[in-house]
Structures are given as structure tokens and as C-alpha cells.
N, C-alpha and C positions, 0 to 999 in steps of 0.2 A: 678740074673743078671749076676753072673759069669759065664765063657763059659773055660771048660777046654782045648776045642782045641785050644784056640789061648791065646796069651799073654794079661791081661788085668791090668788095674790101680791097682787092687786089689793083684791079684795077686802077681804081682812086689812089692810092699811091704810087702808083707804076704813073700815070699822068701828073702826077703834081712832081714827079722825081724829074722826068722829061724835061716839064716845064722849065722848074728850077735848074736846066743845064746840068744835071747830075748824072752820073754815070753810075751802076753796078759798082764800079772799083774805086769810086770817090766818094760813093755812098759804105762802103765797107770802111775805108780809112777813117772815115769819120766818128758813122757810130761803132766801130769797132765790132759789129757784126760779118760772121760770115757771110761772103757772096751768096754761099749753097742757099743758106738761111733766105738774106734778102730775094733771091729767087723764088724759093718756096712759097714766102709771104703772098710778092706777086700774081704766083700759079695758084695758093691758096691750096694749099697745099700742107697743111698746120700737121699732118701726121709727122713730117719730116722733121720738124723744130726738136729739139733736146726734152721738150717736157711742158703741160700747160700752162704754168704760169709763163715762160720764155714767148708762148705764142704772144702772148697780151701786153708783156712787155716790149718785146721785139719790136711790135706794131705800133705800141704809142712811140716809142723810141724813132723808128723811122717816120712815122706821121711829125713827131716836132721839129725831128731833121728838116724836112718836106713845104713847113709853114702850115701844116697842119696840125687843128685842134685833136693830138690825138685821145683824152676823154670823150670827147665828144663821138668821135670818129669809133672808138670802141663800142659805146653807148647805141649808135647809131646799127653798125653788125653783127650788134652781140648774139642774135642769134645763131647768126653764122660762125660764130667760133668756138670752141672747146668749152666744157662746163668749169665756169668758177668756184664750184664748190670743193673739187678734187682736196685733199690731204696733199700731194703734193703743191697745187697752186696756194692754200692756205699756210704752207711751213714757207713757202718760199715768200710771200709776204709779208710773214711775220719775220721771216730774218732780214730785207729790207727794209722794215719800220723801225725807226730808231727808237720811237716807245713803247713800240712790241719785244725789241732786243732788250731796253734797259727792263724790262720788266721780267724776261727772262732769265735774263742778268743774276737780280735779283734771286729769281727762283732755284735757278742756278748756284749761287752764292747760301744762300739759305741751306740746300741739300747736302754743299761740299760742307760748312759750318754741322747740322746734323751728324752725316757722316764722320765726321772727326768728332763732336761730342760722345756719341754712342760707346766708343771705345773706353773713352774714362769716365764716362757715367758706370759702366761694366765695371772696370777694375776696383771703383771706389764701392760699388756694391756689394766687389768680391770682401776688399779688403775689412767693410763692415761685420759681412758675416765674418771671416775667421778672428774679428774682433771680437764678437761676441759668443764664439764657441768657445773663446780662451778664456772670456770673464764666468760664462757657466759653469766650464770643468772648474776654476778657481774657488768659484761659490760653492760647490758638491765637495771638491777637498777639504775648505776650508769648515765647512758643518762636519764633515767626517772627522776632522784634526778636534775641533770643537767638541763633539759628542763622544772622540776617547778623552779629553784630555777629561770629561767631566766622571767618563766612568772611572776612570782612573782616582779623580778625587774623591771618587762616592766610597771606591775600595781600600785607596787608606784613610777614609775618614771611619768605615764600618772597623777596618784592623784595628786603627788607632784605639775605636772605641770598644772593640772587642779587647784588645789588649788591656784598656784602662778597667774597664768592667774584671777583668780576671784578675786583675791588679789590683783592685776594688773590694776582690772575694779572698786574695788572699791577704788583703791587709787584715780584712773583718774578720776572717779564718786565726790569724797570726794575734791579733786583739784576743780573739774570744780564748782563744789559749790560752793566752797570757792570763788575762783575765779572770779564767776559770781556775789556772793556778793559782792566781793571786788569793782567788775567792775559797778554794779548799784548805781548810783546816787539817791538820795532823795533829795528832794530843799521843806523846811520848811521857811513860813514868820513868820519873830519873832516880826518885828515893822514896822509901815508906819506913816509918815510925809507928808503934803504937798510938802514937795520939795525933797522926797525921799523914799525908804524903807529898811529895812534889813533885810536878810534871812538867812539862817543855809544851808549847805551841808553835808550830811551825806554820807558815804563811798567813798569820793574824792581819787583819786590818786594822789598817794607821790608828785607828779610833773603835778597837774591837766592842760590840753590844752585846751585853749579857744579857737573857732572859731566863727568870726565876721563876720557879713551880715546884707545887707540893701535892701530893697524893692524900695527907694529914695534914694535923698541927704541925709547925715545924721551924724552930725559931732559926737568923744567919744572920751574918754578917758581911758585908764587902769591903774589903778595902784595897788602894791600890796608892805603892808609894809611898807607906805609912800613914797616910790619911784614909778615916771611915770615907766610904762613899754611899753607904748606904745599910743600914737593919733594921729590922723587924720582924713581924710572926708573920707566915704563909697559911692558908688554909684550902681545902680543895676546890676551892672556889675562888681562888685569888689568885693572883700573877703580878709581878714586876719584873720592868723592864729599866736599864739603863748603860749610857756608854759613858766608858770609859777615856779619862782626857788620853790624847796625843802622846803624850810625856810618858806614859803609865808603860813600864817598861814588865812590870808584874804584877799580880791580883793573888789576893788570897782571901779563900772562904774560910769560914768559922760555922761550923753546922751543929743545930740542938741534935737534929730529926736529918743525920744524915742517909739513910735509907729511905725517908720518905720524901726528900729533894731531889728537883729536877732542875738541871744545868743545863744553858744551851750561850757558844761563845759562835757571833756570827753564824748563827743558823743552824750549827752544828753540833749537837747532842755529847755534852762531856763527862763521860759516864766515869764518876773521878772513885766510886765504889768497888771496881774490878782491878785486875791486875794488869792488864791492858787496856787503851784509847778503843773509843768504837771505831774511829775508822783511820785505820793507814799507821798505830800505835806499832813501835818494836818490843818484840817481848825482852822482858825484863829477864832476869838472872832464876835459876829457879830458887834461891832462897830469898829474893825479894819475893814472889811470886807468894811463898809460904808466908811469907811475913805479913804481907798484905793480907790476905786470905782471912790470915788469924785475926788480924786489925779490924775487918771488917765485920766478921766474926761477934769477934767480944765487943764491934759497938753497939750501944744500947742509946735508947733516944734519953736519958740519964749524962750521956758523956757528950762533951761539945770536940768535934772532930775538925784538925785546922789540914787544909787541902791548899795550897800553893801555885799559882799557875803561871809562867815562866813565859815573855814573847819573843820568838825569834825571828 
């Protein structure tokens, strides 16, 4: 590649080496370049160098050795040498520039710092999610735990209340029983006289009410305990009513117009003219029965008839 007619890169170093008493093998020891190399340069010869950037270093390197400006001197043959833009001559200058390296450095450091976050940014992502699939299944249990524990109360609050409600029907049941026996009269005859009879009450009120009526004229009397409680005439158009004190453990009528009187003790019809009660009476003996009969018989609204009423 060298051309003796005219001045080339080679040359010009190969003369300033000369000049400066230098040798091949003092110029190797020096810059620490291969002879091969410093040969090559000479012959110009840049194919044989290791790589582009080494051409353009080599050379300024030997040019400084030399008392050569080697910028200048590069500046000056740059045609004649390898392109500077290569990817190799660009990484190889960048890792001789101390602010190209710290910058990589940097980049570098940055990547390895990345690198090692990504992994525990990972795990604490994971351990996020399986945080929150534990809090959701907890939430679905705990509304499920929640919405038995509530049918649950809804069920014994409906038993409780079905219970009390039935409880409720058989107090009222158990009342009206009672109640309704308290409230039925039974009229038992215990004795009869020509000029009277006397009968039993069975389940009277504390404060039994008598109500009086007459079909006719028809004069009576009440009394209860020895004390009048009440007489006078009835007519078909008239009625009295009154009760009897607390105390009054018996009553007895006195009647002008006993067949045309009507008796009623707590609501209850006291048909004291027959030989039996109207309702729930035991029959009597059959010569009470005759006795009565005849009693009843031979009254005439002439004879005053005393009737007797007894409470048990």
C-alpha cells in the first residue's frame, strides 16, 4: 500500500522513528506495541491491526512516541484510514473514556439495582394477592356464618312465637273453660212441701243477678239472708231486675201468681214450678216428684208459694 512517490501515513512515521534513532524493537518496548503491528502501520497495511479502533490508536500512539502531533497527524490521513464510525471503533472508545465508562457505570449499576428489585417487587405482588384472596374467602364465610346465625334467630324467634301464640290459645281455651263453667248454673231440687220447695245452685256467681217477669198480675217477694231485698206486683209489661250482695249464701221467693212468674238466676231460666231444674237438674225421688206435681197442682194464684234457692 505504500507509494514512494508521494508522502504517506507510513512513511512519516517510519522517518520521524529513523530520525529519532529508534528502532523496530525500542519502538515495541516502549509503546508496548507489537513489532508485527509497528510494521504494518509503516507498510500501511491497517488490514493486519487487531480491529479499527487499534489502527487509530496504534498511530497516535506511535506518532507521540515519534514527537509527533499524533491528532493532527490522524486529522491530516484520515482519509487513508479505516472508517470511524464502525460499532467496534465506537464501543472501544467508549470504554477508554473515563466519562463514557462512568456513565456506563452508572447504566450498568442501574440495570444490576432493576434486576434485583424486579424479583421482590414479584413476591410482594404475589404475597398481596394471596393476602387478599384470604380477606375475600373470610368476608363470603363470615356473611355466610352471619346470614345462618340470623335464620337461625328468625327460626326460634317464629317457634318461640308460635309456641307462645299456642300457649296463648290454650290459656284462652283453659279461661274460657273455666269460665264457662263458672258461668253455667245447675238448679238441683232438694225438698218440696205443699206450700213450698227448696232447691241447690250449683256454680252461682260471687254476686248472683236475678231477673223477674210475669206473663199476669203477679205479686213476690226477695229476700236473701233474712233481709227483704226486694217486692212488689209484676205485670206483663214490667220486669225487675236485681243482685244479690256477696254474703247472700241463699234466696228465697214468696210468690202471689206462682205460675204466672218468671225466674231467671244469672241468665239462667229457674223453672222452680216443675220437678226438675231446666238445665243439668237431678231427678228427684219419685215421691218428691208426686209431691211436687200435686204442689203445683193445687196452686192457685189465691196461695202465696215460698221457693227457696240454695248457693253452692
Amino acid at each position: 500500500m505504500s507509494d514512494n512517490s508521494k508522502i504517506t501515513l507510513g512513511k512519516t512515521l517510519k522517518d520521524a522513528r529513523i530520525a529519532k534513532g529508534f528502532t523496530l524493537d525500542d519502538l515495541q518496548q516502549a509503546t508496548k506495541i507489537q513489532k508485527r503491528y509497528l510494521i504494518a502501520i509503516e507498510d500501511q497495511n491497517f488490514d493486519e491491526l487487531p480491529g479499527d479502533f487499534y489502527v487509530r490508536a496504534f498511530i497516535k500512539q506511535y506518532a507521540d512516541m515519534v514527537d509527533l502531533d499524533g491528532a493532527e497527524l490522524l486529522k491530516q490521513f484520515d482519509s487513508a484510514l479505516p472508517s470511524t464510525q464502525t460499532q467496534e471503533y465506537v464501543d472501544k472508545v467508549n470504554e477508554n473514556n473515563p466519562e463514557t465508562r462512568s456513565q456506563q457505570r452508572q447504566v450498568d449499576e442501574r440495570y444490576v439495582k432493576l434486576r434485583r428489585t424486579i424479583p421482590i417487587v414479584g413476591i410482594v405482588v404475589v404475597v398481596l394477592v394471596v393476602l387478599i384472596g384470604i380477606w375475600v374467602a373470610a368476608s363470603r364465610n363470615g356473611g355466610t356464618s352471619t346470614k345462618n346465625n340470623v335464620d337461625s334467630s328468625s327460626v326460634s324467634v317464629s317457634g318461640s312465637s308460635s309456641s307462645s301464640v299456642k300457649s296463648s290459645s290454650s290459656s284462652k281455651k283453659s279461661s274460657s273453660k273455666k269460665s264457662s263453667s263458672k258461668k253455667t248454673a245447675s238448679f238441683k231440687q232438694l225438698s218440696t212441701t205443699t206450700s213450698g220447695s227448696t232447691w241447690e245452685m250449683k256454680n252461682a256467681a260471687s254476686k248472683p243477678k236475678i231477673s223477674l217477669s210475669a206473663t199476669g198480675s203477679a205479686w213476690l217477694s226477695v229476700t236473701a239472708n233474712g233481709s227483704t231485698v226486694w217486692q212488689g206486683t209484676l205485670s206483663s209489661s214490667t220486669t225487675h231486675s236485681l243482685t244479690l250482695p256477696s254474703s247472700a249464701t241463699s234466696v228465697t221467693f214468696k210468690f202471689g201468681n206462682a205460675p204466672a212468674t218468671k225466674v231467671k238466676v244469672d241468665g239462667k231460666s229457674f223453672d222452680f214450678t216443675s220437678t226438675t231444674a231446666t238445665s243439668n237438674a237431678s231427678s228427684s225421688s219419685s215421691s218428691d216428684t208426686t209431691t211436687t206435681s200435686s204442689s203445683s197442682t193445687t196452686a192457685t194464684t189465691s196461695q202465696v208459694q215460698s221457693v227457696i234457692l240454695e248457693f253452692k
